[in-house]
C-alpha positions in Angstrom: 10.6 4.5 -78.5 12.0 8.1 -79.1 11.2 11.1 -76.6 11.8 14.9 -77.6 11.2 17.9 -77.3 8.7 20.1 -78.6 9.3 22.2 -81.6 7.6 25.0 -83.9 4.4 25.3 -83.4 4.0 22.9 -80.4 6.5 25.1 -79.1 4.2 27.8 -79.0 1.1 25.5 -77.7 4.1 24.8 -74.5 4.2 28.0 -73.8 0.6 28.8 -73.8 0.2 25.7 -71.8 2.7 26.7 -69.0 1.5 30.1 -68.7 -1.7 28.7 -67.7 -0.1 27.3 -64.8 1.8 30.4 -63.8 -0.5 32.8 -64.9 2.4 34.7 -67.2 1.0 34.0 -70.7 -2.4 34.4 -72.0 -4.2 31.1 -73.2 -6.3 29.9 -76.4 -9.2 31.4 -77.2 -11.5 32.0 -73.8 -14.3 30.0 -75.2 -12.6 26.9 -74.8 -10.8 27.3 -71.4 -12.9 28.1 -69.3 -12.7 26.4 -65.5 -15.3 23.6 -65.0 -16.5 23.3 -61.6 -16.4 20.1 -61.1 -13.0 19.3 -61.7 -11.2 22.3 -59.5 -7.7 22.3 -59.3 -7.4 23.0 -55.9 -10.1 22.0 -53.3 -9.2 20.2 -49.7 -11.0 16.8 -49.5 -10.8 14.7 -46.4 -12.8 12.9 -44.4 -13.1 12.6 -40.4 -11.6 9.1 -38.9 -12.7 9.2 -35.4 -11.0 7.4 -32.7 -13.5 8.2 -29.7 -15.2 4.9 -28.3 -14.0 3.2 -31.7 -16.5 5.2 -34.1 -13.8 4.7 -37.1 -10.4 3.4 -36.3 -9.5 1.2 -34.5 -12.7 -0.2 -35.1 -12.6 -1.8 -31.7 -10.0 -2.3 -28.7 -7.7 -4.9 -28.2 -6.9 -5.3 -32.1 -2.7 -6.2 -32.7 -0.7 -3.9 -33.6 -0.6 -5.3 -37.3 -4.3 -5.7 -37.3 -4.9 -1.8 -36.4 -2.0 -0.8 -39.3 -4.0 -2.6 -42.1 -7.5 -1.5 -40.7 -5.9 2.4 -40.6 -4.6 1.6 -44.2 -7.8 0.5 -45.9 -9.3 4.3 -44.6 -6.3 5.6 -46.6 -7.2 3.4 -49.4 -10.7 4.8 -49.8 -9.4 8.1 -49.6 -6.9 7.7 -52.5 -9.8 6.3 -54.6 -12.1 8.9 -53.8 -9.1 11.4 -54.7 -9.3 12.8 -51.5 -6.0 15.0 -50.4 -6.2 14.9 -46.4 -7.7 12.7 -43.7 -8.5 14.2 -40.4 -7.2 11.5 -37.4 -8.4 11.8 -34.0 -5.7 11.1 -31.9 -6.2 12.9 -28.7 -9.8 11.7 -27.9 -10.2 12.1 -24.1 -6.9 13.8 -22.8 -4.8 10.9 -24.2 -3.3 9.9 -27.0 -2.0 8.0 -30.0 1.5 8.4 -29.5 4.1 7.8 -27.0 3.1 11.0 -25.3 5.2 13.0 -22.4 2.4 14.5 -20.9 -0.4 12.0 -21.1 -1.0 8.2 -21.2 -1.8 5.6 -24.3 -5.5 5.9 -25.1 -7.8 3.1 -24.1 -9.3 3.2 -27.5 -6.2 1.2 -28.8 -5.8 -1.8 -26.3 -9.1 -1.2 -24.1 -7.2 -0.5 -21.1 -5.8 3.6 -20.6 -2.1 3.4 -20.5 -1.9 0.0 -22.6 1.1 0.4 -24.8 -0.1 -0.8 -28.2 3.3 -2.0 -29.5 4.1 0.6 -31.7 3.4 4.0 -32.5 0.4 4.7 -34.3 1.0 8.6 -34.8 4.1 7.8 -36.5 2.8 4.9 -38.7 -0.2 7.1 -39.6 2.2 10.3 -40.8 4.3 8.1 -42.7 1.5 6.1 -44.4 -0.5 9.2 -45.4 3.0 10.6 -46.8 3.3 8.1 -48.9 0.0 8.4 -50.3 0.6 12.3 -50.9 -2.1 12.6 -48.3 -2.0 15.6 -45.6 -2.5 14.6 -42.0 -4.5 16.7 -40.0 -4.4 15.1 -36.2 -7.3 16.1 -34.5 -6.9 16.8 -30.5 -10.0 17.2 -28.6 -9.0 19.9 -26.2 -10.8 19.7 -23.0 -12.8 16.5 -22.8 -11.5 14.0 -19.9 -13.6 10.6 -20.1 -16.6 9.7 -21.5 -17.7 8.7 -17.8 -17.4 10.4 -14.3 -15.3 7.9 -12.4 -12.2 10.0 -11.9 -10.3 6.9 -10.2 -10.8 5.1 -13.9 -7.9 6.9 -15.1 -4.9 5.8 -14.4 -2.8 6.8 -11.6 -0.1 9.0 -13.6 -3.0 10.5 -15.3 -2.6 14.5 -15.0 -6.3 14.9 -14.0 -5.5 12.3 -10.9 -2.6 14.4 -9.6 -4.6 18.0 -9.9 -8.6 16.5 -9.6 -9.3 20.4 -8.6 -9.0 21.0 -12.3 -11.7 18.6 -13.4 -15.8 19.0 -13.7 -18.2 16.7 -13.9 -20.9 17.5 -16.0 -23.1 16.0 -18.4 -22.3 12.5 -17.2 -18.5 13.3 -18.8 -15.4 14.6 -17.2 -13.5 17.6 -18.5 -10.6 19.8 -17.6 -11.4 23.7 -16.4 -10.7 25.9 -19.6 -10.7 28.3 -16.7 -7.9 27.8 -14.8 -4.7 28.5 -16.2 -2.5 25.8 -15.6 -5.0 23.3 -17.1 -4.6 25.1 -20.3 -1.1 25.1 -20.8 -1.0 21.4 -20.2 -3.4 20.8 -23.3 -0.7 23.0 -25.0 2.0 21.1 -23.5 0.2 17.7 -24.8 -0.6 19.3 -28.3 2.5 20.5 -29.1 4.4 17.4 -28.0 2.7 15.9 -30.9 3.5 19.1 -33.0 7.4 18.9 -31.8 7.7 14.8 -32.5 5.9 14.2 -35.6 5.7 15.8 -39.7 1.8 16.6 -38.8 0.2 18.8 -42.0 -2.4 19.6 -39.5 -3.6 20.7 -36.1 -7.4 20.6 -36.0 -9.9 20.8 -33.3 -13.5 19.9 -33.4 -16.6 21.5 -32.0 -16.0 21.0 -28.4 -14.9 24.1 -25.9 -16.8 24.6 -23.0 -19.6 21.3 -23.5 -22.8 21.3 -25.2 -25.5 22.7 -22.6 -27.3 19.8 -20.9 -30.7 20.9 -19.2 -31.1 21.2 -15.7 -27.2 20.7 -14.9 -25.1 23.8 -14.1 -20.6 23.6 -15.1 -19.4 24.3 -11.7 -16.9 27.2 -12.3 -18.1 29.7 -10.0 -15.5 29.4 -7.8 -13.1 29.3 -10.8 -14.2 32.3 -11.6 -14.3 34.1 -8.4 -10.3 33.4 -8.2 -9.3 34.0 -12.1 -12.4 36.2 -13.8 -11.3 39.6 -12.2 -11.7 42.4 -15.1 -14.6 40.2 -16.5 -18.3 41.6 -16.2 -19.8 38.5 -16.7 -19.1 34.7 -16.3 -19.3 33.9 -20.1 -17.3 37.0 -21.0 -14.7 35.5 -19.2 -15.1 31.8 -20.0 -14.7 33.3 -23.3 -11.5 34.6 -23.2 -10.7 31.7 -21.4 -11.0 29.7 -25.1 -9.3 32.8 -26.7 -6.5 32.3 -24.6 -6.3 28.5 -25.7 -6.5 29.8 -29.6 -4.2 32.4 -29.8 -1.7 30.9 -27.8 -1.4 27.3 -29.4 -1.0 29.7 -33.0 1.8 31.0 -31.5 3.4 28.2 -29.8 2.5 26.0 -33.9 3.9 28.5 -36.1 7.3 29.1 -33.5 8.1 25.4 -33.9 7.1 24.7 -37.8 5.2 27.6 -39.4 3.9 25.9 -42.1 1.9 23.6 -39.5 -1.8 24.6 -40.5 -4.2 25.2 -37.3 -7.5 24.3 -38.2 -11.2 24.2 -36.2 -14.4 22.6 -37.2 -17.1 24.1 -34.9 -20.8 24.3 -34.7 -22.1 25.7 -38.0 -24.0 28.7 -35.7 -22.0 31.4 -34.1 -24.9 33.8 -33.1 -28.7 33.8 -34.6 -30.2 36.5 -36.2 -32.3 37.3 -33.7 -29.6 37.2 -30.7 -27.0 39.1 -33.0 -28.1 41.6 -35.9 -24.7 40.0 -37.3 -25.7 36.3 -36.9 -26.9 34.1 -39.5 -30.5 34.2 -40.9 -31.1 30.8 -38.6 -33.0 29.8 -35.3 -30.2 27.1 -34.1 -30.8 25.7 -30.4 -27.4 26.5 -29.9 -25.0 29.2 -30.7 -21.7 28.8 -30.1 -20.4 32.4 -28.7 -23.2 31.9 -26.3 -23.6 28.5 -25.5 -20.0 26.8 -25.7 -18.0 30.4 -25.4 -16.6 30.0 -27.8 -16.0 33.1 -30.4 -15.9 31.5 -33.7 -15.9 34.1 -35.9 -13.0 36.7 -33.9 -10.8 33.4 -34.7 -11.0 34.6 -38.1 -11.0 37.9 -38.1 -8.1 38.1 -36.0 -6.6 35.0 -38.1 -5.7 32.9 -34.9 -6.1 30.0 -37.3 -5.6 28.5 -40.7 -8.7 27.2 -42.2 -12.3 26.8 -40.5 -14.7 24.2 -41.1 -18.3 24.8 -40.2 -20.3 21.9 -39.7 -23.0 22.5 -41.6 -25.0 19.4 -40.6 -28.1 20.4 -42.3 -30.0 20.4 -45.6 -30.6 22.5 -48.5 -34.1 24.8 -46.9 -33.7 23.4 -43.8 -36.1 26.8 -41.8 -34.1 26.3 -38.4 -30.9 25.8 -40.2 -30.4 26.3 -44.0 -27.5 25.0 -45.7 -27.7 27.6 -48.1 -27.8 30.1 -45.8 -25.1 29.3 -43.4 -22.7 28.5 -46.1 -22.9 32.0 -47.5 -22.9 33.7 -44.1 -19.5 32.0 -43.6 -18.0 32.9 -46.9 -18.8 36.7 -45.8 -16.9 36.2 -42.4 -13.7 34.9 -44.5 -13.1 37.3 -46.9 -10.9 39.2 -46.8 -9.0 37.2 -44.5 -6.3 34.4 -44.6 -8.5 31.6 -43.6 -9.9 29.3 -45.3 -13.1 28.0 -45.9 -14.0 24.4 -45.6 -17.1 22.8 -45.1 -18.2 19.7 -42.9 -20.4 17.9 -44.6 -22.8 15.3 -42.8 -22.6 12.0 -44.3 -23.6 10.5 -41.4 -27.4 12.0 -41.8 -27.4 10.3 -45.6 -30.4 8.0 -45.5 -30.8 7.6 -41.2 -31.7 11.6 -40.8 -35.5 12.0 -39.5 -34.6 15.6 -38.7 -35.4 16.7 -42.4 -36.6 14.4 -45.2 -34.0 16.0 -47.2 -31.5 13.1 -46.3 -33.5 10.5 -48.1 -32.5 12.3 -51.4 -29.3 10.7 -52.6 -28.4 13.7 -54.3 -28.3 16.3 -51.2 -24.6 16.0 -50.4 -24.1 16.1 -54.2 -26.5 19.2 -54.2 -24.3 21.0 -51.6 -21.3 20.5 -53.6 -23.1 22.5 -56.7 -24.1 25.0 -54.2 -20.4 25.7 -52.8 -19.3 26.1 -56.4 -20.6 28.8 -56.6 -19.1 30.4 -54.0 -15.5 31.2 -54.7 -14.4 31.0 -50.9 -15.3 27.8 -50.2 -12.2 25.8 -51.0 -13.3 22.4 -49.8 -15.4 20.0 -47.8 -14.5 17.5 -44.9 -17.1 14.1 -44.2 -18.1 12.9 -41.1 -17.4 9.9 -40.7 -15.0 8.0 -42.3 -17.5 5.1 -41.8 -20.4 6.8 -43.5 -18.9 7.8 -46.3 -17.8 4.0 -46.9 -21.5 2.6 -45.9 -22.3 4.6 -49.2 -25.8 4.9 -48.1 -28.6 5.7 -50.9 -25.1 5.6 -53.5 -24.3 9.1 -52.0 -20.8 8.8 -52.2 -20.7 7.0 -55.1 -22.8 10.5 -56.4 -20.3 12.6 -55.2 -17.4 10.5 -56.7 -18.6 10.2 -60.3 -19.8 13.7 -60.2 -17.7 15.8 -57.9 -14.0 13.7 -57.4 -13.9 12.1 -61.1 -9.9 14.1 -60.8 -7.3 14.6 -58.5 -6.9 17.9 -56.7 -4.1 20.0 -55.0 -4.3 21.0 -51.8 -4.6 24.8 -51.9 -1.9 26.8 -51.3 -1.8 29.3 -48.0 0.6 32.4 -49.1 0.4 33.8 -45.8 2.6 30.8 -44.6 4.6 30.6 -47.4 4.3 31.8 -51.1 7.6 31.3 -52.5 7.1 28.4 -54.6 9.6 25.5 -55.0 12.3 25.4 -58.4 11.3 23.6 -61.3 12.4 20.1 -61.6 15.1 18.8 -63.4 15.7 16.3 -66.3 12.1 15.4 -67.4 12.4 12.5 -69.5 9.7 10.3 -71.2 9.8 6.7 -72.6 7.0 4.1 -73.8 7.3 0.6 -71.5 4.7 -2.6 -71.7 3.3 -1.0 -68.5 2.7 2.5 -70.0 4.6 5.7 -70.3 7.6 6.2 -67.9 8.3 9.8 -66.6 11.9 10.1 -65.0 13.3 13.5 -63.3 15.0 15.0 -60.5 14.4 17.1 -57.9 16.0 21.1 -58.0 14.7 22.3 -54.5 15.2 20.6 -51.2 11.6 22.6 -50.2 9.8 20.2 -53.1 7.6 17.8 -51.1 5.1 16.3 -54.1 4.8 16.5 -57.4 1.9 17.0 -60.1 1.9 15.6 -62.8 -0.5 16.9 -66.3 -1.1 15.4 -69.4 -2.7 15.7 -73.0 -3.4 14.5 -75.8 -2.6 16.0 -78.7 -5.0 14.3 -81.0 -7.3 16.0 -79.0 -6.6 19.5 -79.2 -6.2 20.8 -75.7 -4.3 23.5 -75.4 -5.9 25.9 -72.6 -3.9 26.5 -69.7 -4.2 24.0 -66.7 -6.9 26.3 -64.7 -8.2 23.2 -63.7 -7.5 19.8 -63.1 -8.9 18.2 -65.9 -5.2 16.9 -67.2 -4.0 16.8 -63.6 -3.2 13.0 -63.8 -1.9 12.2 -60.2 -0.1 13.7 -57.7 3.0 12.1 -55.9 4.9 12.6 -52.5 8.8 13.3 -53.2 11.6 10.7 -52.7 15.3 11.1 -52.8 17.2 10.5 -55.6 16.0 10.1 -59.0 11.6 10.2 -59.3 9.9 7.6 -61.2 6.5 7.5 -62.4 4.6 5.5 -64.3 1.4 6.5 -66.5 -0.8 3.3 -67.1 -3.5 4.6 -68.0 -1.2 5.8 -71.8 -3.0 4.3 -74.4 -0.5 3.1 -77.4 0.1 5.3 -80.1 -1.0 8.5 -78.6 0.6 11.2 -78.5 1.2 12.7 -75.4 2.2 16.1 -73.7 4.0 15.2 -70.0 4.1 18.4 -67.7 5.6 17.9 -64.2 5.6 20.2 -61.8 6.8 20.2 -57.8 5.4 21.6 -55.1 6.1 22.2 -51.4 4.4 21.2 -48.2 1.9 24.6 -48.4 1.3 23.6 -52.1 3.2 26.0 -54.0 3.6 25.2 -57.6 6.6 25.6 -59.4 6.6 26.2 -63.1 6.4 23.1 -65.1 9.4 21.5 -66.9 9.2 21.7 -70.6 6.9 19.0 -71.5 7.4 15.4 -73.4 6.2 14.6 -76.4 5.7 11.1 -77.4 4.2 8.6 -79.7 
């Protein structure tokens, strides 16, 4: 069959339609155009695959190498169906890791034994894999945490914590390095950004855990820590503190030196002060706060834009008293603005249907219900799921709620200017054709910088011609190859007539302008 370009009046309709894209024409009338929430353009979806005593992947030790690809791939999987941009791998768990590592050994959680060479590397699979999906990776380190027992001599030999053991503490039946002394924390650098060096990581993201979660009646033995390092400092937790400061600002530096557009991310506690400790706290009565309790200074991060994006976990329901969703959530959009940070949410899956806390979590709807809620705040650009597991169980038909409601589209990632906001050149050569399996889109590439592609389409029987301010024609997105790009719509119906708009975009999710569009029939 034929493919041309447009002419006349559909000329005009092309031009309305790619000003919508690059905001340099007006659109049709307003009435028709305007943005529907629930199919965003841009939003960050991803969900948490947890590695730590096998909670998501592997699902449990001693798997082969092959069996541990294809269980990684099937997470993938349901995130591509759920049209999901991002998953958020664990692969530094307990000061180890997921990759042939120069500071630290193999993780037990991939053979069962610490040290255990799996037989390939699974950072590397796991970057390439998501890649090919169009999927960011985000590899979550946990920064400080040792073991999940107290037998030092359990680690293996080489381990850093056997060589230096006066940098470890025992507390709450766990093992951790001292964020207090110095040398302690530049190793977790060191083992962080041998990752960040080796491997095309979207990502680095760190959970909730700084200095640990109080436990009652046990003290963190860093009084003599302190004594030696915490001169200058009136108080212990001023200084432990700064201690976690020092870890945030200083992994920012060393990230964006060796690949700026590396995003730093952190997911803590939803609570950074209460009301009633800190006039500036949110309107909540949380057992813990964070700047207090795991010295941790959530909201200087942002001000002072040590890091990328945050992600609150806000682990609770719509009126919960102690904690309110729909309190917290707007608290946080206060501390962003302004800023370059973005504002994700973590959302709790894992409560769906087990929660006694609140018998909010028996509603199916409740996840869906916080989704409505963020829409209407403009700087929350996304939510994360914990854990990758929960959201599969599909408990109550929760994510099956969210899916038909919330992700019925793809979505771009959204774009960080202040780490790049140059976008990438237009692509080259769009041409369209009808095969048996659909319609066949062929182009090239114009910018080395172009990463993935989006791809929009209409139909022109059916009048569409607002601008794309949202991503109802967004029809998939694509990760970049070399040489000519292929793709295939099969979803075309026959004899439509269609409107093809392809644009590329880099690895911060700039969008170029689209290539004239296709027209076929």
């Amino acid at each position: 069959m034929r493919a041309w370009r447009v002419v006349g009046v559909l000329g005009v309709a092309l031009g309305m339609l790619v000003g919508g894209l690059t905001g340099t024409a007006s659109a049709a009338p307003s009435s028709g155009c305007t943005a529907d929430p629930k199919t965003p353009l841009r939003q960050f979806r991803a969900s948490w695959i947890s590695s730590v005593v096998n909670i998501d992947w592997p699902s449990r030790t001693g798997l082969t190498a092959e069996q541990q690809k294809a269980e990684l791939l099937t997470w993938y999987d349901d995130a591509v169906r759920q049209h999901h941009n991002a998953v958020v791998l664990q692969v530094r768990p307990t000061a180890d890791a997921f990759w042939p590592s120069a500071v630290e050994p193999w993780s037990q959680y991939l053979t069962g034994t610490q040290g255990g060479d799996p037989g390939y590397d699974p950072l590397a699979f796991a970057v390439a894999e998501a890649h090919k999906r169009n999927l960011e990776l985000h590899a979550w380190f946990n920064p400080y945490r040792l073991s999940m027992g107290t037998n030092l001599n359990a680690l293996v030999p080489t381990h850093p914590a056997r060589q230096h053991p006066d940098w470890v503490v025992t507390y709450g039946g766990k093992l951790y390095y001292n964020p207090g002394i110095p040398a302690a924390r530049k190793l977790v650098e060191s083992a962080i950004m041998d990752a960040v060096g080796k491997y095309d990581i979207d990502g680095v993201h760190f959970d909730d855990y700084f200095y640990p979660y109080p436990v009652a009646g046990q003290v963190f033995d860093d009084a003599a820590t302190y004594a030696q390092y915490g001169g200058g400092f009136a108080t212990l937790q001023d200084w432990r503190r700064n201690n976690i400061d020092l870890l945030i600002q200083e992994l920012q530096h060393q990230i964006k030196a060796a690949k700026p557009w590396v995003k730093f991310g952190i997911s803590p506690f939803a609570v950074w002060r209460n009301k009633a400790t800190d006039a500036e706290g949110s309107d909540t009565t949380a057992g813990v706060q964070t700047y207090d309790d795991l010295a941790a200074d959530t909201r200087k991060w942002v001000r002072e834009e040590w890091i990328d994006y945050i992600v609150p976990q806000v682990y609770w329901a719509g009126g919960f008293a102690p904690a309110d969703y729909n309190k917290i959530v707007p608290w946080w959009a206060d501390q962003v603005r302004g800023t370059d940070v973005h504002l994700y949410i973590g959302q709790a899956t894992y409560k769906v249907g087990t929660s006694t806390q609140s018998p909010d979590w028996a509603d199916p709807a409740e996840l869906s219900d916080h989704l409505a809620f963020n829409s209407t705040i403009p700087e929350v650009k996304g939510d994360i799921y914990f854990s990758a597991k929960d959201v599969r169980a599909d408990r109550l038909g929760a994510t099956s709620l969210l899916n038909s409601t919330w992700y019925t589209r793809p979505a771009l990632v959204p774009a960080m200017p202040s780490l790049d906001a140059r976008p990438p050149l237009p692509v080259h050569a769009l041409k369209a054709s009808r095969t048996a399996a659909g319609v066949k889109l062929d182009w090239r590439a114009t910018s080395n910088d172009t990463t993935s592609y989006a791809v929009y389409r209409r139909d022109l029987l059916a009048g569409d011609w607002c601008g794309d301010n949202d991503a109802r024609n967004l029809v998939a997105t694509l990760r970049a190859t070399s040489g000519q790009q292929t793709w295939t719509d099969t979803t075309a119906a026959a004899g439509r007539h269609y409107i093809y708009l392809v644009t590329a975009l880099d690895r911060t999710w700039n969008q170029s302008v689209p290539l004239p569009a296709a027209v076929l029939r």
